[in-house]
PATORTI-952878 format. One record per atom (N, C-alpha, C): residue number from 1; atom name; x, y negated, z. Coordinates in steps of 0.1 Angstrom, whole numbers, padded with zeros to 4 digits. Example, Ala and Ser with C-alpha at 12.3 -4.5 7.8 and 13.67 -1.06 7.14 Angstrom:
residues 2
+-----+----+-------+-------+-------+
|   k |  a |    xx |    yy |    zz |
+-----+----+-------+-------+-------+
|   1 |  N |  0132 |  0057 |  0078 |
|   1 | CA |  0123 |  0045 |  0078 |
|   1 |  C |  0132 |  0033 |  0078 |
|   2 |  N |  0128 |  0022 |  0071 |
|   2 | CA |  0137 |  0011 |  0071 |
|   2 |  C |  0129 |  0000 |  0079 |
+-----+----+-------+-------+-------+
//
This chain:
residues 78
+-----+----+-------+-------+-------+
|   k |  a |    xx |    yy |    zz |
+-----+----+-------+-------+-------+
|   1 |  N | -0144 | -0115 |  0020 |
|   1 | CA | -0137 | -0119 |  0007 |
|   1 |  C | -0127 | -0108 |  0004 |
|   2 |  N | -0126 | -0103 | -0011 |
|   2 | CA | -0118 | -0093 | -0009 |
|   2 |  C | -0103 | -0097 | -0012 |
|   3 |  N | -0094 | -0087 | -0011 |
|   3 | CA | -0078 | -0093 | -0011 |
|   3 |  C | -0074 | -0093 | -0028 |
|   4 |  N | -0063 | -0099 | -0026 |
|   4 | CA | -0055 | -0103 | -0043 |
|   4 |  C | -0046 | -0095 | -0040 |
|   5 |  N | -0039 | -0094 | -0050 |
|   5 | CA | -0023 | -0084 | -0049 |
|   5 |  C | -0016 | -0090 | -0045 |
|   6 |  N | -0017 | -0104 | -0044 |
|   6 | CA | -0006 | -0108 | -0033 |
|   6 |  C | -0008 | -0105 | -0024 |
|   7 |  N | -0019 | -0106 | -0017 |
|   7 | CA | -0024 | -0100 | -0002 |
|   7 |  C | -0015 | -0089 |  0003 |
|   8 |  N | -0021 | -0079 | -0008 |
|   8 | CA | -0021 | -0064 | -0008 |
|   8 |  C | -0001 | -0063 | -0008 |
|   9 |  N |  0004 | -0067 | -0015 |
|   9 | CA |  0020 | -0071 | -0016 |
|   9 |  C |  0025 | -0075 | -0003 |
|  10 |  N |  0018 | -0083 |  0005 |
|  10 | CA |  0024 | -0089 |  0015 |
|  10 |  C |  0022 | -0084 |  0029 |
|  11 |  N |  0007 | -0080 |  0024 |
|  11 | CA |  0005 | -0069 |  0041 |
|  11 |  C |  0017 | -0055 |  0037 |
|  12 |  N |  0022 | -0057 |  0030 |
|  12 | CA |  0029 | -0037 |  0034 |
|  12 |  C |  0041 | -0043 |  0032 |
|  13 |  N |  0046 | -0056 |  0023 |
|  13 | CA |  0064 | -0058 |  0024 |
|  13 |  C |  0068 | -0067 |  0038 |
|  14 |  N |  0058 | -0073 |  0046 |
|  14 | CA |  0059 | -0071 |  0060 |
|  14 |  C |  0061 | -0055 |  0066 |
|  15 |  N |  0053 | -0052 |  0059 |
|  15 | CA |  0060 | -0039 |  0068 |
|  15 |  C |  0067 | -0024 |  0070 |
|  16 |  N |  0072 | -0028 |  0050 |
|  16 | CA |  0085 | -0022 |  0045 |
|  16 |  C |  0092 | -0031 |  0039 |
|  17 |  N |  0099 | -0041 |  0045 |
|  17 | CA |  0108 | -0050 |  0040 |
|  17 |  C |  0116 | -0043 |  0026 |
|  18 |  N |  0122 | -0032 |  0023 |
|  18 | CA |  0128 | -0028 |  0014 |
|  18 |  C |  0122 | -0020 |  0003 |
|  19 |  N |  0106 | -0025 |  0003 |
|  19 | CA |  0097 | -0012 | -0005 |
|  19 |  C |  0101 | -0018 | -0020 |
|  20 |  N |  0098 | -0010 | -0024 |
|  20 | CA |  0097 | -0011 | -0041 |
|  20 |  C |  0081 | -0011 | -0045 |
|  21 |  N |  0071 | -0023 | -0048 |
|  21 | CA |  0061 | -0021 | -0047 |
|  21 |  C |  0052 | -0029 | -0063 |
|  22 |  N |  0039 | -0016 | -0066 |
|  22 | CA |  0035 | -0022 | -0078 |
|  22 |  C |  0024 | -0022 | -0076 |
|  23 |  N |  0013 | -0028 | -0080 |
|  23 | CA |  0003 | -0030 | -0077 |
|  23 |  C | -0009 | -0031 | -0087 |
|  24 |  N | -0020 | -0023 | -0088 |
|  24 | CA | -0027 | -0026 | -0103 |
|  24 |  C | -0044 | -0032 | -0096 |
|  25 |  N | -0053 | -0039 | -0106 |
|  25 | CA | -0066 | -0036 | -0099 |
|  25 |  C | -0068 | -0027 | -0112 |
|  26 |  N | -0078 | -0016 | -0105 |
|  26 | CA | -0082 | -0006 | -0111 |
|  26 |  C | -0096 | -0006 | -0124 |
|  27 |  N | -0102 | -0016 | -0118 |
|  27 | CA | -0109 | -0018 | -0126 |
|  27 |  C | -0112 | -0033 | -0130 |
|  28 |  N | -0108 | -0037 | -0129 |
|  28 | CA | -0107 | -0053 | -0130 |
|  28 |  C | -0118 | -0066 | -0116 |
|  29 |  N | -0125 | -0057 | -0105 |
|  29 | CA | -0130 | -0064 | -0103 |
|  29 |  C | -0125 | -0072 | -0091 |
|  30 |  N | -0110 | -0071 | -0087 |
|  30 | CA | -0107 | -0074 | -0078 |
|  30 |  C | -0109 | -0065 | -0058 |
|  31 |  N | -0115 | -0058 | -0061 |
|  31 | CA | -0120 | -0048 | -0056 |
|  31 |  C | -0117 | -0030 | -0052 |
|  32 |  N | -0111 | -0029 | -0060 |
|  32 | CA | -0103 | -0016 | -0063 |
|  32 |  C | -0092 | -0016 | -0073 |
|  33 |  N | -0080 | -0011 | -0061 |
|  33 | CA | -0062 | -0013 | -0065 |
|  33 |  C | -0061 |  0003 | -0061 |
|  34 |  N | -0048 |  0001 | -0067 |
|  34 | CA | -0040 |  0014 | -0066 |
|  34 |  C | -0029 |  0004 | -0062 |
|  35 |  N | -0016 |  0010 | -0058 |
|  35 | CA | -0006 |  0007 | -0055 |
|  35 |  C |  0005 |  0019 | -0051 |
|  36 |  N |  0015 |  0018 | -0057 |
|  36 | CA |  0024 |  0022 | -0057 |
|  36 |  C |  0035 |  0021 | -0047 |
|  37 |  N |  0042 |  0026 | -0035 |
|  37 | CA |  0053 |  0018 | -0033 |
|  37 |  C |  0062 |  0031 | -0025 |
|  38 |  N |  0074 |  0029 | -0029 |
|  38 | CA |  0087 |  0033 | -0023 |
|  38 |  C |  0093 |  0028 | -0013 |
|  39 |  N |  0099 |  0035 | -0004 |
|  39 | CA |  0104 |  0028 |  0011 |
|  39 |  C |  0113 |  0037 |  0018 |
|  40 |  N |  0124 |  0033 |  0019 |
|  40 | CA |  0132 |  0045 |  0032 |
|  40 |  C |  0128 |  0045 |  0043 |
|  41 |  N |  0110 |  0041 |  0045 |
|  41 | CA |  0108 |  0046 |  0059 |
|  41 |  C |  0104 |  0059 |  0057 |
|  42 |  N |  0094 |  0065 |  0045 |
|  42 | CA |  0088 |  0075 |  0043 |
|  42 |  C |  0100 |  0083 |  0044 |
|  43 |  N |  0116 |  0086 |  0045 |
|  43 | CA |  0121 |  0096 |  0045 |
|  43 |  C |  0117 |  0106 |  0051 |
|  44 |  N |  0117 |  0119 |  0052 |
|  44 | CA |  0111 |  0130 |  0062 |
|  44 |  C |  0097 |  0132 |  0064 |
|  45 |  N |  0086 |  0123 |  0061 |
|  45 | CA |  0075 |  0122 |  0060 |
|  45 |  C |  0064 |  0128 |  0054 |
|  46 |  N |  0060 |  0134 |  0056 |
|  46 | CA |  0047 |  0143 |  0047 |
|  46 |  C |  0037 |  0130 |  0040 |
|  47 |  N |  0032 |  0135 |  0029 |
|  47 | CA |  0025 |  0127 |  0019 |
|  47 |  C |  0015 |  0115 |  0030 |
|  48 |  N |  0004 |  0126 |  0039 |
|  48 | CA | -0001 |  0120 |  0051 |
|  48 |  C |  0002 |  0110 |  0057 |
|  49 |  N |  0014 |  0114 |  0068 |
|  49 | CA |  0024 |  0105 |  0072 |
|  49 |  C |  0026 |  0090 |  0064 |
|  50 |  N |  0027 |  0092 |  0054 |
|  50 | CA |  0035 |  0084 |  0047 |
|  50 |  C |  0025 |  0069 |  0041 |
|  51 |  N |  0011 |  0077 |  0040 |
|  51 | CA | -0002 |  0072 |  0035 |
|  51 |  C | -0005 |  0062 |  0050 |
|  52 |  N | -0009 |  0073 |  0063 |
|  52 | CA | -0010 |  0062 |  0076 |
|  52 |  C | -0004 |  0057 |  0077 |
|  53 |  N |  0010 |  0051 |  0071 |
|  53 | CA |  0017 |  0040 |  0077 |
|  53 |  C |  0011 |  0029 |  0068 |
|  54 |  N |  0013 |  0030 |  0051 |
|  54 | CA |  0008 |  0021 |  0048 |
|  54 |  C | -0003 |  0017 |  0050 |
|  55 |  N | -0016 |  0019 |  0058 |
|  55 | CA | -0029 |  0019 |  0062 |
|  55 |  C | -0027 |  0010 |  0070 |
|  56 |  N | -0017 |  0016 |  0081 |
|  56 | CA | -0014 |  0012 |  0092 |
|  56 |  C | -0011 | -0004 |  0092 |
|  57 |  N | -0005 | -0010 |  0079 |
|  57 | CA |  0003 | -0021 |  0076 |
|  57 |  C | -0006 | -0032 |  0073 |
|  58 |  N | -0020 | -0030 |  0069 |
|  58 | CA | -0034 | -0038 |  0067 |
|  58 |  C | -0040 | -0040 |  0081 |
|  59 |  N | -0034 | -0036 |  0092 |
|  59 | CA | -0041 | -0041 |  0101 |
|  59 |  C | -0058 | -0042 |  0108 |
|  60 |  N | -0064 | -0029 |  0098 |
|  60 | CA | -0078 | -0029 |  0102 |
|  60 |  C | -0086 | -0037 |  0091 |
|  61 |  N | -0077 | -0038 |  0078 |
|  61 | CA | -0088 | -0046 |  0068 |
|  61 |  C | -0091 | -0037 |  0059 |
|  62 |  N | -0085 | -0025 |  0059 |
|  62 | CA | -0091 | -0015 |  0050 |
|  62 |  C | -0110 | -0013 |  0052 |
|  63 |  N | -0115 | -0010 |  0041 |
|  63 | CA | -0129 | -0008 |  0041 |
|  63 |  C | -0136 | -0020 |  0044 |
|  64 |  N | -0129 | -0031 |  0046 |
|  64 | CA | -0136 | -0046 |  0047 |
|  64 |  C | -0130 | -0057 |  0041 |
|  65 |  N | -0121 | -0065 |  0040 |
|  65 | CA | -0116 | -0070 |  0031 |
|  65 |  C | -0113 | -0065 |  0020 |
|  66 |  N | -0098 | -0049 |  0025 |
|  66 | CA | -0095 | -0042 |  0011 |
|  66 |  C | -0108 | -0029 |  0008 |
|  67 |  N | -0112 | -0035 |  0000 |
|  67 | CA | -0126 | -0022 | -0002 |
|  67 |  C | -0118 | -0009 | -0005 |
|  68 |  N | -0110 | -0007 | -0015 |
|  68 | CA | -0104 |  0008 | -0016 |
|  68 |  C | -0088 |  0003 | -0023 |
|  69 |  N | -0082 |  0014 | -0015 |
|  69 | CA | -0070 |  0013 | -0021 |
|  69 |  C | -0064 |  0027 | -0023 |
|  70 |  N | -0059 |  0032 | -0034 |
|  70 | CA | -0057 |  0049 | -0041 |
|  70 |  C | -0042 |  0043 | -0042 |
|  71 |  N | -0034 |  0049 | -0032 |
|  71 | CA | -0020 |  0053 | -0031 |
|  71 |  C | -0009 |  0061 | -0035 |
|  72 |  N | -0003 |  0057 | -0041 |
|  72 | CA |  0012 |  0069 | -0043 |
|  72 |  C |  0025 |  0063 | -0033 |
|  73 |  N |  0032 |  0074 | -0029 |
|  73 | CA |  0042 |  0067 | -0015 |
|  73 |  C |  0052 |  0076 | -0026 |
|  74 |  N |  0064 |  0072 | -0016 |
|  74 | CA |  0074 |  0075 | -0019 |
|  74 |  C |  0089 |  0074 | -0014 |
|  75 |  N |  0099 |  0081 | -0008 |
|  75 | CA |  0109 |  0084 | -0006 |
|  75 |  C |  0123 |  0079 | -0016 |
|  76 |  N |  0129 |  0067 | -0021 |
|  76 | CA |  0141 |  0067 | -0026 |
|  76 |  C |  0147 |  0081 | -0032 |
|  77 |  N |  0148 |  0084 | -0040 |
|  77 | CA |  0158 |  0095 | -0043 |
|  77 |  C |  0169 |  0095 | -0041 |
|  78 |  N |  0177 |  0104 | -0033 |
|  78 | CA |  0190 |  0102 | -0030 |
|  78 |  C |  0200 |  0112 | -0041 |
+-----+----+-------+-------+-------+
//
């Protein structure tokens, strides 16, 4: 079954409590999101970096529950 944006909201603010997070389906089918989110973990982090963690935060449901997810990360501006 595939995930909702709450899902998708909830696997990564478990595990950037302080993210700034937005979330779209891309094409409406529930299936493909983009998501947006900001976090002072990604400080110092290369784009990469920054991408495995949030991957990391699904727990192995990427490519199975979450079918695709197209990311932007990001760093707080200081």
């Amino acid at each position: 079954m595939a995930m909702t944006a709450a899902d998708i909201e909830a696997y990564i603010r478990e595990a950037f409590p302080d993210a700034k997070i937005q979330i779209e389906d891309l094409v409406g089918d529930g299936e493909h999101w983009s998501a947006s989110v900001e976090s002072t973990a990604f400080a110092g982090r290369s784009r990469v970096q920054q991408h495995q963690m949030v991957y990391a935060a699904f727990k192995g449901h990427v490519g199975g529950a979450l079918h695709a997810l197209a990311l932007q990360t990001s760093a707080p501006k200081t």
